[in-house]
N, CA and C atoms as a LAMMPS dump frame, in Angstrom:
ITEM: TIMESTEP
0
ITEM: NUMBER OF ATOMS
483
ITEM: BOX BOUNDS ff ff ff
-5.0000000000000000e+02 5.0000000000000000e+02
-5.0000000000000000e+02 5.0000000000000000e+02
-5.0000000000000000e+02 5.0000000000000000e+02
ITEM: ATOMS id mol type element x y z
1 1 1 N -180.98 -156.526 -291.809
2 1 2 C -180.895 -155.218 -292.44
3 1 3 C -182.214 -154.922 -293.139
4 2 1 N -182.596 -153.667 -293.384
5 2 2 C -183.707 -153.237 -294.077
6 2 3 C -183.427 -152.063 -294.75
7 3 1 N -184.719 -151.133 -294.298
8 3 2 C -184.477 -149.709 -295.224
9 3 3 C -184.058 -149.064 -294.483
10 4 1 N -183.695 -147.952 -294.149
11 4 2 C -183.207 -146.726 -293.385
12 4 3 C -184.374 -146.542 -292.483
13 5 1 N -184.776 -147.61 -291.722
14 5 2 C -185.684 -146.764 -290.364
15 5 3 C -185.365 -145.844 -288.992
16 6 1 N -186.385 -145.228 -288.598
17 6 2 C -185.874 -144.76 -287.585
18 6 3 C -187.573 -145.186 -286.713
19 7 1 N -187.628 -144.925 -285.706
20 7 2 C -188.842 -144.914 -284.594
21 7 3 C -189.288 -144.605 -285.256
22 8 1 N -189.592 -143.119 -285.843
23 8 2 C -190.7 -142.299 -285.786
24 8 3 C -190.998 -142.193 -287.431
25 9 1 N -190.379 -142.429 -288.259
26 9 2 C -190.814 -142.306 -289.822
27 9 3 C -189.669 -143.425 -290.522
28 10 1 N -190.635 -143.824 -291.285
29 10 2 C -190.039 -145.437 -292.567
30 10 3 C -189.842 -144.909 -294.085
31 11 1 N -189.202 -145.165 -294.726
32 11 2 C -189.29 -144.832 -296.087
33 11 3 C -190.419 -145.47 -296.902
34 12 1 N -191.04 -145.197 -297.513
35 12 2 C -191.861 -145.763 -298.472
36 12 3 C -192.026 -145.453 -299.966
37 13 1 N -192.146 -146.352 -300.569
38 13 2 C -192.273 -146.04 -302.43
39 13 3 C -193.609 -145.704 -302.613
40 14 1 N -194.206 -145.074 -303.025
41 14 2 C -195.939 -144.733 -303.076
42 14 3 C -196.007 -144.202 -304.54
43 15 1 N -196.485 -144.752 -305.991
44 15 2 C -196.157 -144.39 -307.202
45 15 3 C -195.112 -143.802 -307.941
46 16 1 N -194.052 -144.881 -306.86
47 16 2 C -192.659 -144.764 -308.102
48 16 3 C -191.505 -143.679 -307.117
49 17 1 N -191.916 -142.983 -306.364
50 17 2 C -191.434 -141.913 -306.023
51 17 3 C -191.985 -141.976 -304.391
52 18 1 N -190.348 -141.403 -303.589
53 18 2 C -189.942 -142.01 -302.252
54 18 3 C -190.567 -140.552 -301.563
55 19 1 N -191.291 -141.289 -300.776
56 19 2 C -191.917 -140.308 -299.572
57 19 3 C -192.095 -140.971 -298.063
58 20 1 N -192.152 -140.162 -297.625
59 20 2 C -191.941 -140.373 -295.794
60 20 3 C -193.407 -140.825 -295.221
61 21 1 N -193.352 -141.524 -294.548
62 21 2 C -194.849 -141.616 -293.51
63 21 3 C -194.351 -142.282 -291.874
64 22 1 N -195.27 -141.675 -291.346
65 22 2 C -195.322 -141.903 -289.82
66 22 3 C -195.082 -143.306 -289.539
67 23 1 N -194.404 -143.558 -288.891
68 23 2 C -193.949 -145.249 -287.985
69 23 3 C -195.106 -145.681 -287.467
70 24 1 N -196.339 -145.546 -288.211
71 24 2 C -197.54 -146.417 -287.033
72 24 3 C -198.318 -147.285 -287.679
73 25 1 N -199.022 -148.873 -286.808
74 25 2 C -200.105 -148.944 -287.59
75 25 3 C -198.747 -150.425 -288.488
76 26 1 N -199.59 -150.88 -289.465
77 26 2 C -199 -151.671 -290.575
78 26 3 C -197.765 -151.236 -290.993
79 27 1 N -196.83 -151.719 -291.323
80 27 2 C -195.845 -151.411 -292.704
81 27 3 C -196.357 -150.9 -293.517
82 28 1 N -195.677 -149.963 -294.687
83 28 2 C -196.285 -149.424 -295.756
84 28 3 C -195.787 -150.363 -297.136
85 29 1 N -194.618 -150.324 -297.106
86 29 2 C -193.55 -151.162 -297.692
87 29 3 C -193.624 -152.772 -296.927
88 30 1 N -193.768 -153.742 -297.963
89 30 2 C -193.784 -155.126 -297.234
90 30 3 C -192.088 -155.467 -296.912
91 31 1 N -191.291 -154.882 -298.005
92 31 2 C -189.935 -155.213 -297.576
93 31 3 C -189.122 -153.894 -298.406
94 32 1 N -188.538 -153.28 -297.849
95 32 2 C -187.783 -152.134 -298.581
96 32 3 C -186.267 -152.788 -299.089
97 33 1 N -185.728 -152.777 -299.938
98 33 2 C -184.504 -153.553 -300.699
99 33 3 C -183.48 -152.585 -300.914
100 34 1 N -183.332 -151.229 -300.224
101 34 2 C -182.214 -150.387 -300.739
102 34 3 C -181.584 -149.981 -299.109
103 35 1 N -180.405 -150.078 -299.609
104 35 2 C -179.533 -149.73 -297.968
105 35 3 C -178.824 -148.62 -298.215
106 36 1 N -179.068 -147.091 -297.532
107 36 2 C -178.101 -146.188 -297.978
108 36 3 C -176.578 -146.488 -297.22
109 37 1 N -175.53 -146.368 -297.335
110 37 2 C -174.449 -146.32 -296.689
111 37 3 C -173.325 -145.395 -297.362
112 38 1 N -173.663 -144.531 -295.94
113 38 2 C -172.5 -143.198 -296.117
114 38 3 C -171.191 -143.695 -295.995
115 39 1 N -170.92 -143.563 -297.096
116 39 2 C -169.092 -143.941 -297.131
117 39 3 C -168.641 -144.492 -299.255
118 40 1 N -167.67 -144.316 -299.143
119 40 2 C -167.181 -144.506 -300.275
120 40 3 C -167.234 -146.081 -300.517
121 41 1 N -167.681 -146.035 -301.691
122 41 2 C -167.505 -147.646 -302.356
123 41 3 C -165.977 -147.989 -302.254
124 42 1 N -165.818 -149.328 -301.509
125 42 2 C -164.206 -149.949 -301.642
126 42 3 C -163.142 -150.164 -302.761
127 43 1 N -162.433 -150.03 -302.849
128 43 2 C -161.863 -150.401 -304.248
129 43 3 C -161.745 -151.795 -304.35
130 44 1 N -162.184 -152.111 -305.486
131 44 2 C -162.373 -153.371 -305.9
132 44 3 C -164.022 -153.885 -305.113
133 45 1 N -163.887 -155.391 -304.811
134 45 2 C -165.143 -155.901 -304.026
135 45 3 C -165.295 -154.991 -302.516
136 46 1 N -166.762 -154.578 -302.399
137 46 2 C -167.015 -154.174 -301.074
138 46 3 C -167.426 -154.767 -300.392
139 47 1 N -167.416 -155.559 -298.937
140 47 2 C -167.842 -156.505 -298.371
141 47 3 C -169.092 -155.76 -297.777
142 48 1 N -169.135 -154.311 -297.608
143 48 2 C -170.674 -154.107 -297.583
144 48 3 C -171.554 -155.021 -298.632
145 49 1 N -170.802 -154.046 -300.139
146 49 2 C -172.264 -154.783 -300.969
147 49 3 C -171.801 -156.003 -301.184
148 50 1 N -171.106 -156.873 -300.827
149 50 2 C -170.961 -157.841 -301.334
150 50 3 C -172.124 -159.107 -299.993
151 51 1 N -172.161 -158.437 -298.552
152 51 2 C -173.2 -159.026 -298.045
153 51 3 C -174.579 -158.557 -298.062
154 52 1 N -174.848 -157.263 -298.36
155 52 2 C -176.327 -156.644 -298.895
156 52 3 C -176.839 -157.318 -299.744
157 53 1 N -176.275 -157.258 -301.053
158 53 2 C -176.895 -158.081 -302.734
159 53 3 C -177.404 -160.003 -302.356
160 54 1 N -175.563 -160.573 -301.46
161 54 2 C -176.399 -161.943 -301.043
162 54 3 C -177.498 -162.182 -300.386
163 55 1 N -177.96 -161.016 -299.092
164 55 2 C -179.68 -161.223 -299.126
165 55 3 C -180.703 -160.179 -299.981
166 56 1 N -180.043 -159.907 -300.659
167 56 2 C -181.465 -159.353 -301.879
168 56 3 C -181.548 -157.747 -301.642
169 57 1 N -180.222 -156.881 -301.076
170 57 2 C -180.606 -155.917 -301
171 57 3 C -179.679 -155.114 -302.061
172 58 1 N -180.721 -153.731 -302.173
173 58 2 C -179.305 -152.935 -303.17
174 58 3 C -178.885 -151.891 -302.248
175 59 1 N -177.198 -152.202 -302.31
176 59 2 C -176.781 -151.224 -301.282
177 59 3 C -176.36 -149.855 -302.457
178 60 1 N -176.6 -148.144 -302.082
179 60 2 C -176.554 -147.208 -302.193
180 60 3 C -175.34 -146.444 -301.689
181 61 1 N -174.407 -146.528 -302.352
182 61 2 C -172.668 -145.489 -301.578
183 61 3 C -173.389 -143.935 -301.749
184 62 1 N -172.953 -143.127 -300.654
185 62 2 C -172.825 -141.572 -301.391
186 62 3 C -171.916 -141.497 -299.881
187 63 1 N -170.656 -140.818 -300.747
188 63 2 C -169.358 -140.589 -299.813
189 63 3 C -169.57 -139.478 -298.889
190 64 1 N -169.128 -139.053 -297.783
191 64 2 C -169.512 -137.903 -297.007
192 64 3 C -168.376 -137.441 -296.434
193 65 1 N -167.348 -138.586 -296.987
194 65 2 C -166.076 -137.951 -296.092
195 65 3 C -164.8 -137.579 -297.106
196 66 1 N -164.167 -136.564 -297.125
197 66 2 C -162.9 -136.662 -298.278
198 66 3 C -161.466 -136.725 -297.541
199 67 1 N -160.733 -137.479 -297.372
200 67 2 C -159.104 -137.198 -297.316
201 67 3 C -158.125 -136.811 -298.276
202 68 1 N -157.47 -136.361 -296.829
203 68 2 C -156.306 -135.227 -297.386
204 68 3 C -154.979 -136.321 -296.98
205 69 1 N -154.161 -136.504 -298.104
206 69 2 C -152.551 -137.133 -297.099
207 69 3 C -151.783 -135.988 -297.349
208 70 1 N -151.645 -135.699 -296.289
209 70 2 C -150.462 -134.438 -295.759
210 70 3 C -149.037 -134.909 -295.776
211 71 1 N -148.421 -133.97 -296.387
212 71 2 C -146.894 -134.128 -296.125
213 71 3 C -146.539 -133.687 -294.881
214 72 1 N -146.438 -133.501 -293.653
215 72 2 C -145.94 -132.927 -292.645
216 72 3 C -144.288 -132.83 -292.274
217 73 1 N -143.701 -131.925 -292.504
218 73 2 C -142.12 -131.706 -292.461
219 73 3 C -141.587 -132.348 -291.208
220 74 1 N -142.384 -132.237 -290.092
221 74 2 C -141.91 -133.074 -288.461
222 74 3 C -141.671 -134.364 -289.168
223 75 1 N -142.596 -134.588 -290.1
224 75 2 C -142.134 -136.599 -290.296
225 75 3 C -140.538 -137.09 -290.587
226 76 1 N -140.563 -136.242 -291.828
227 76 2 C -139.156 -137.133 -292.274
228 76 3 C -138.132 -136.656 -291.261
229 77 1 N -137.959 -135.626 -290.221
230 77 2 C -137.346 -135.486 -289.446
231 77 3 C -137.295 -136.626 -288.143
232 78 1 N -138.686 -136.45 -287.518
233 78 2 C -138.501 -137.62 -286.609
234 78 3 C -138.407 -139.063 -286.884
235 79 1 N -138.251 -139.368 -288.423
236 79 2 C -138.216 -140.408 -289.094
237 79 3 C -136.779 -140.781 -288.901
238 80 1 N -135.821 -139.489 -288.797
239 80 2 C -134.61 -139.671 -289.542
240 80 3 C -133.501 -139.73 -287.936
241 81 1 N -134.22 -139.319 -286.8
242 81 2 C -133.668 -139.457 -285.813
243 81 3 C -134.523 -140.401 -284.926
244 82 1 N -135.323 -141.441 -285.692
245 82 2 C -135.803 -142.346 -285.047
246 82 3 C -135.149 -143.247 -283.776
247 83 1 N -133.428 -143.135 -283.907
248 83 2 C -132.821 -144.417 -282.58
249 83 3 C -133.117 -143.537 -281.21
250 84 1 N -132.904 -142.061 -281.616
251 84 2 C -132.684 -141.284 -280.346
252 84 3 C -134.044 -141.038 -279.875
253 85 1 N -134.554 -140.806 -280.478
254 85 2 C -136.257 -139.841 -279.897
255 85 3 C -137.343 -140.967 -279.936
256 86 1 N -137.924 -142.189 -280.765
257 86 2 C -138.729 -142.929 -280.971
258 86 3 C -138.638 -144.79 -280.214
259 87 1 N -139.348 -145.259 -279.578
260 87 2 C -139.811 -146.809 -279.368
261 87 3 C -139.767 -147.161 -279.943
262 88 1 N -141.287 -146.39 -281.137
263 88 2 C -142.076 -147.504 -282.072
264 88 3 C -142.558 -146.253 -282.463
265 89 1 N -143.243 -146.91 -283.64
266 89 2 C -144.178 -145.937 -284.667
267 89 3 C -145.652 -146.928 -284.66
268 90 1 N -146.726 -146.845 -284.294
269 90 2 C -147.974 -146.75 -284.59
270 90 3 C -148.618 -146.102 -285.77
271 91 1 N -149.078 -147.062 -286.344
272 91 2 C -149.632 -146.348 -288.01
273 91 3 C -151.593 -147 -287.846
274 92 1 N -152.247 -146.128 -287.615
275 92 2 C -153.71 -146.226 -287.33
276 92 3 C -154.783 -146.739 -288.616
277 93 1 N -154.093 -146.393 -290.044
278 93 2 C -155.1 -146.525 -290.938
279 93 3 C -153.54 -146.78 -292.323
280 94 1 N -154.452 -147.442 -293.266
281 94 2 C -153.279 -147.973 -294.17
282 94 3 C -153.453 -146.587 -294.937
283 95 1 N -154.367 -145.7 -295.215
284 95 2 C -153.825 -144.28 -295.751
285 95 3 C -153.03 -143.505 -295.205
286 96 1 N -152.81 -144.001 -293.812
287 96 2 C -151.429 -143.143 -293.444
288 96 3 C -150.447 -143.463 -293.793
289 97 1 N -150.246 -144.789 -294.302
290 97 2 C -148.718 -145.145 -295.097
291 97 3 C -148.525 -143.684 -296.52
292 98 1 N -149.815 -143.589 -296.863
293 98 2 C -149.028 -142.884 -297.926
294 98 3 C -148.224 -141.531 -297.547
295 99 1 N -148.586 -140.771 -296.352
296 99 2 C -147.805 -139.63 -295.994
297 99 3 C -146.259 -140.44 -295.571
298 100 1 N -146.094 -141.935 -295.112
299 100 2 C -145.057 -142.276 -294.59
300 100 3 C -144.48 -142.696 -295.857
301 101 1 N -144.99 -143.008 -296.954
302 101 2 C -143.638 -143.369 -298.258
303 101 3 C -143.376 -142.24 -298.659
304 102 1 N -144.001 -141.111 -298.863
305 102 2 C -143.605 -139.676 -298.967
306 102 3 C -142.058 -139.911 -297.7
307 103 1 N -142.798 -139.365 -296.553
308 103 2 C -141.788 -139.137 -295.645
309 103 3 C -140.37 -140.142 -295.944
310 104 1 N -140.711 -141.725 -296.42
311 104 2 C -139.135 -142.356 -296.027
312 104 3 C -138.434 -141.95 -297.572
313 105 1 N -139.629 -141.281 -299.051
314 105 2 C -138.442 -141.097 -299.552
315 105 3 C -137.401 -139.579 -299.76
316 106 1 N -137.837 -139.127 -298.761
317 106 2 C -137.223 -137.757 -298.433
318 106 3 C -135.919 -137.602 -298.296
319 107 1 N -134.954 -136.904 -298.482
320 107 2 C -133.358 -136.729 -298.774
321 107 3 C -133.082 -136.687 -296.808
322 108 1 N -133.524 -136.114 -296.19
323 108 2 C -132.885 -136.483 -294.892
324 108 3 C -133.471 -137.65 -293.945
325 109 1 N -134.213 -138.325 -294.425
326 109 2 C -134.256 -140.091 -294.045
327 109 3 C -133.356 -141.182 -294.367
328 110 1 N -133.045 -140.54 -295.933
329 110 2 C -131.68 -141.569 -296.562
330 110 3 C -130.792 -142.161 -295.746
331 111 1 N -130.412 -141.738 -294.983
332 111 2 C -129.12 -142.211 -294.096
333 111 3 C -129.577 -143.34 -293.316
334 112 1 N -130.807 -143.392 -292.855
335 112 2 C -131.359 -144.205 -291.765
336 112 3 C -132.445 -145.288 -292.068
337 113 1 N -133.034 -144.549 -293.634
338 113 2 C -133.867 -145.547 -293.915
339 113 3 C -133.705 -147.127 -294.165
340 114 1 N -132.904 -147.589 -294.832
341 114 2 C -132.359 -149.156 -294.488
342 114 3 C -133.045 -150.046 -292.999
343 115 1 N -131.774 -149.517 -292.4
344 115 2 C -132.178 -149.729 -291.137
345 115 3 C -133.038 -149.687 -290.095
346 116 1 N -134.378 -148.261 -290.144
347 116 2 C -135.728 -147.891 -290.228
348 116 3 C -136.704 -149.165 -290.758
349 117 1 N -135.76 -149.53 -291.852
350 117 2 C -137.084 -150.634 -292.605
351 117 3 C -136.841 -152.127 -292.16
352 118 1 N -135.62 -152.1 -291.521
353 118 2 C -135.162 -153.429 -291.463
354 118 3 C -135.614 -153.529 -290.071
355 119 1 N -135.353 -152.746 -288.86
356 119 2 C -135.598 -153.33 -288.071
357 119 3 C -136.044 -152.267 -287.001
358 120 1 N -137.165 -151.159 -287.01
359 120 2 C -137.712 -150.362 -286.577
360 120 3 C -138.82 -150.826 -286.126
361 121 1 N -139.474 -151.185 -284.8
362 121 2 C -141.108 -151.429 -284.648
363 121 3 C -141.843 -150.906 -285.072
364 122 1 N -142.879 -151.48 -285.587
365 122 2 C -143.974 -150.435 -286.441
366 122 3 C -145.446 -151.209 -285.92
367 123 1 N -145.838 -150.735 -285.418
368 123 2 C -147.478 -151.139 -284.824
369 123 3 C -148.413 -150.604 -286.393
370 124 1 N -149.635 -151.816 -286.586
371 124 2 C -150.357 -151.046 -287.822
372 124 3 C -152.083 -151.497 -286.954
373 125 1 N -152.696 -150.937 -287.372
374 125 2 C -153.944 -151.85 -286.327
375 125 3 C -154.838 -152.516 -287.815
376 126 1 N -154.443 -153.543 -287.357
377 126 2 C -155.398 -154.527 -288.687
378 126 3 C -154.26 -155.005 -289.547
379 127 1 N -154.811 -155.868 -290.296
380 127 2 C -154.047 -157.076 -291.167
381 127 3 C -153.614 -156.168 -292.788
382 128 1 N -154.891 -154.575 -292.889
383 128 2 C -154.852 -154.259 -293.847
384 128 3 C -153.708 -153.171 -293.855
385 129 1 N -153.651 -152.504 -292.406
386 129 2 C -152.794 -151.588 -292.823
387 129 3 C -150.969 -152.182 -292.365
388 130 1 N -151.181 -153.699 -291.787
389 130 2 C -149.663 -154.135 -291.604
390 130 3 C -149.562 -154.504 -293.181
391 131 1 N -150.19 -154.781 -293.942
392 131 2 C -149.989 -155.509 -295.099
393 131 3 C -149.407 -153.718 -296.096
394 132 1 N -149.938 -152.991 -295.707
395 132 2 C -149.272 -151.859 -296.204
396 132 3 C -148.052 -151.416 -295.985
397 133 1 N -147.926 -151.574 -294.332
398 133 2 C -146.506 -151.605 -294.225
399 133 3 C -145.35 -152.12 -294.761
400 134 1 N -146.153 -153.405 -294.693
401 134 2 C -144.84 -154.693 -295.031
402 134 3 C -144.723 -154.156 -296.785
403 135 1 N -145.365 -153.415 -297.632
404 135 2 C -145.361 -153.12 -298.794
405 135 3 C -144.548 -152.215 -299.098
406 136 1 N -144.148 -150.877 -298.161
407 136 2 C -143.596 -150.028 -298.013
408 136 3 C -142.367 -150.474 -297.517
409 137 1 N -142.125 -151.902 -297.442
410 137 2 C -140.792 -152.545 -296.947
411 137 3 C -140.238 -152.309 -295.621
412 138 1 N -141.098 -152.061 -294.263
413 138 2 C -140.67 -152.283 -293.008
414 138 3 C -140.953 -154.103 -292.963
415 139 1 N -139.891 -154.128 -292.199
416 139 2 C -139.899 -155.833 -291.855
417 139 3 C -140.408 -156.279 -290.474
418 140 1 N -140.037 -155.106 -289.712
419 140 2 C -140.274 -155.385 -287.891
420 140 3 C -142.104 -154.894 -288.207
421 141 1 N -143.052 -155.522 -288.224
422 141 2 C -144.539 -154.849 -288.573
423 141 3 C -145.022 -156.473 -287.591
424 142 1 N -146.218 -155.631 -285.961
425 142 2 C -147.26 -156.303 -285.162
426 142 3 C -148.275 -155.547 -285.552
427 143 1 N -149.475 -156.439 -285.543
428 143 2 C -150.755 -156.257 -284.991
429 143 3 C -151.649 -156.169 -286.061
430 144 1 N -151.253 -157.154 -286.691
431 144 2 C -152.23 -158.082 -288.412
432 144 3 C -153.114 -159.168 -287.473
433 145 1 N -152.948 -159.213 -285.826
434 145 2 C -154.217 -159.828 -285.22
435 145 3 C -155.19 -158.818 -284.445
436 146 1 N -154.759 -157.464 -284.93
437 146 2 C -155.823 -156.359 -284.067
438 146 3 C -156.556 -155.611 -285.291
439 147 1 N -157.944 -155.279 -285.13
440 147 2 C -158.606 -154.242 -285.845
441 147 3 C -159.098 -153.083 -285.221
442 148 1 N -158.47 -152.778 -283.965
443 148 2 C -158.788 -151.606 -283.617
444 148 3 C -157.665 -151.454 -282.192
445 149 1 N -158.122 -150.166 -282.025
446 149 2 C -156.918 -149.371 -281.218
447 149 3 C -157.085 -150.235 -279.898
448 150 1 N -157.847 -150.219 -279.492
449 150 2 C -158.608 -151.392 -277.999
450 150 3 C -157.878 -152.414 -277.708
451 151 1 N -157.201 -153.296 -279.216
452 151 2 C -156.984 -154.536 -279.49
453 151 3 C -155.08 -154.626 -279.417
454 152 1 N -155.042 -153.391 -280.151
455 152 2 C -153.549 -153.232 -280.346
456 152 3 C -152.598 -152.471 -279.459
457 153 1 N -153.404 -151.836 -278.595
458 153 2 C -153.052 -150.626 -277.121
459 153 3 C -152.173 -152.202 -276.502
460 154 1 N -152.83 -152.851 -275.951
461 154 2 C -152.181 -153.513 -275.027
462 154 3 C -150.585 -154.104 -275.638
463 155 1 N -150.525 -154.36 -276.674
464 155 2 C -149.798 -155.027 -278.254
465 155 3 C -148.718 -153.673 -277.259
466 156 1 N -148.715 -152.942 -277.893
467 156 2 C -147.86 -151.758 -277.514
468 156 3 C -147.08 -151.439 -276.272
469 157 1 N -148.14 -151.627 -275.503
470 157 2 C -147.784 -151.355 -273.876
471 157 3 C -146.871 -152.562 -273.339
472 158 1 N -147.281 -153.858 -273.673
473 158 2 C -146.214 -155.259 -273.398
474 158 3 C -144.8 -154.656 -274.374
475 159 1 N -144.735 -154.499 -275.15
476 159 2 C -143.757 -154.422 -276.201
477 159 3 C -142.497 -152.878 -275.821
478 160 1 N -143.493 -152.14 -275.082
479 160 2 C -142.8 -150.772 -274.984
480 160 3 C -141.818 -151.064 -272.956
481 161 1 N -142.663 -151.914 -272.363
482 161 2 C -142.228 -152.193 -270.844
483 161 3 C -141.097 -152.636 -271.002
């Protein structure tokens, strides 16, 4: 890792204060020590900065993205007629649990939720967002050995045949 290069222009410090110069020729900077990374600092430890700082760099958050958790009214419905209409439920990111504890504690899930939690398939992709699940109290929760859709597609397709 380094500074933010690209081909054609490097960052450089030149009396204190960051200015641009052409990619040619020598380095300007012998080693640049700041890593920008677009995205929100993690809650709690970030394993970004937590591997930047161990080789000597300072990593820089500025967020670029904001979420929204939507209530969507289709949920607690197809939640609530899950035996007839649904396989499985696929949950892509552990912030989508929060539209789904909204949805299971909704007055027309009641009837079904128990049973929804006890023994409903629930695909999560990654260890972080099954660990959300299993928090939200589904018990039937695969694919705390997949981190991406690539990994957990097949997970699905054996399970749904």
């Amino acid at each position: 890792l380094g500074a933010i290069w690209s081909r054609q222009w490097r960052m450089a410090t030149v009396s204190g204060e960051q200015s641009f110069a052409p990619n040619v020729g020598t380095p300007i900077v012998d080693r640049a020590t700041k890593v920008l990374l677009l995205k929100d600092h993690a809650n709690g430890e970030d394993p970004y900065e937590v591997e930047l700082q161990k080789k000597g760099y300072e990593p820089i958050f500025i967020p670029v993205l904001r979420f929204e958790i939507l209530h969507p009214e289709t949920l607690p419905t197809s939640l609530s007629q899950y035996m007839a209409n649904l396989a499985a439920m696929v949950i892509t990111s552990s912030r989508s649990c929060e539209s789904l504890k909204w949805a299971l504690s909704q007055e027309s899930v009641q009837g079904v939720r128990e049973a929804l939690l006890e023994n409903f398939p629930v695909f999560g992709v990654g260890p972080k967002t099954c660990k959300a699940l299993r928090e939200l109290g589904f018990k039937n929760v695969q694919g705390d050995h997949t981190g991406s859709a690539a990994a957990l597609g097949p997970v699905i397709i054996e399970f749904c045949q």
